[in-house]
C-alpha positions in Angstrom: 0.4 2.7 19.1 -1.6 -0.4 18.6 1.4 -3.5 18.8 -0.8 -5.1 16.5 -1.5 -2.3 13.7 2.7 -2.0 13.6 2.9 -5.7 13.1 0.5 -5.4 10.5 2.6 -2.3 8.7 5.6 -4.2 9.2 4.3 -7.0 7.2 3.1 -5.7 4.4 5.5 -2.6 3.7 8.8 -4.1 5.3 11.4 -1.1 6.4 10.9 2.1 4.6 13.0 3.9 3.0 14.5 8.1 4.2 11.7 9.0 2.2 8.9 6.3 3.6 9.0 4.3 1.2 8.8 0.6 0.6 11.9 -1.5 -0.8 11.3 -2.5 -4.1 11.4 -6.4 -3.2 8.0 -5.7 -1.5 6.6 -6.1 -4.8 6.9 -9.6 -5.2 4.7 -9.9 -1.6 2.2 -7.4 -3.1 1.9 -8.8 -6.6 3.6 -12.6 -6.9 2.7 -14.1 -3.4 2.0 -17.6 -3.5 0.9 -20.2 -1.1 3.6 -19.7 1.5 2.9 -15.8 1.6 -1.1 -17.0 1.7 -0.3 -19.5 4.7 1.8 -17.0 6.9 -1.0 -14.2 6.0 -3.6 -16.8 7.4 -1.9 -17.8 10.3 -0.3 -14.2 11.5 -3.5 -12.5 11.3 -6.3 -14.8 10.0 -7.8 -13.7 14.1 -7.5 -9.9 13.3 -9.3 -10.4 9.7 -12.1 -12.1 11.4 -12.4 -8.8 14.1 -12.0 -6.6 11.4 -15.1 -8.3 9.7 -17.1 -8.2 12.6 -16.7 -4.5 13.6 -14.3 -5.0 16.3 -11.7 -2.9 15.2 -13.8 -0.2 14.0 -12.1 2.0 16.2 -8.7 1.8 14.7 -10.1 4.0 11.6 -9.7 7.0 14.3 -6.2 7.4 13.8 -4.5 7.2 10.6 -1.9 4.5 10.7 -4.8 2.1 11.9 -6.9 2.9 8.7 -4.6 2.1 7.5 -4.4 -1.4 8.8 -7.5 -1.9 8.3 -8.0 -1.8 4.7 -5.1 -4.1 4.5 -6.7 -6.2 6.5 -9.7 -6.1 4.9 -9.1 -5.4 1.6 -5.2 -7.0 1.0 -5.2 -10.1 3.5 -8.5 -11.2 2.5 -7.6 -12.1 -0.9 -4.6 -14.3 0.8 -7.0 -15.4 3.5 -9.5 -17.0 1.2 -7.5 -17.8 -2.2 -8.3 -21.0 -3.7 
């Protein structure tokens, strides 16, 4: 598996659960966020947002955990990217 897809994972839904879920706490990332969660978003995968928007990692959408990624990338990490 892609290092950088698990990264991705691990950022935005922390450990999971038995059942595969996220804590609770993760909430506050997904919903509050703020500047900090903004800046580390930008700078931990600000490079992979722009692939992502150029087509590069098109190929991820072949397996499910890097769709995954990839509409949090695109979709999630954008709106932190380019708040404000």
């Amino acid at each position: 598996m892609n290092n950088t897809i698990e990264a991705i994972l691990t950022f935005w839904f922390g450990e999971l659960d038995e059942h595969g879920y996220a804590a609770e706490e993760r909430n506050k990332l997904w919903f509050q966020g703020g500047a900090a969660t903004d800046a580390a978003i930008r700078t931990q995968f600000g490079a992979v947002h722009k692939q992502a928007q150029q087509g590069e990692l098109d190929y991820w959408a072949g397996q499910p955990r890097g769709r995954l990624a990839l509409i949090i990338v695109l979709d999630q990490f954008s709106r932190n990217i380019f708040r404000g």
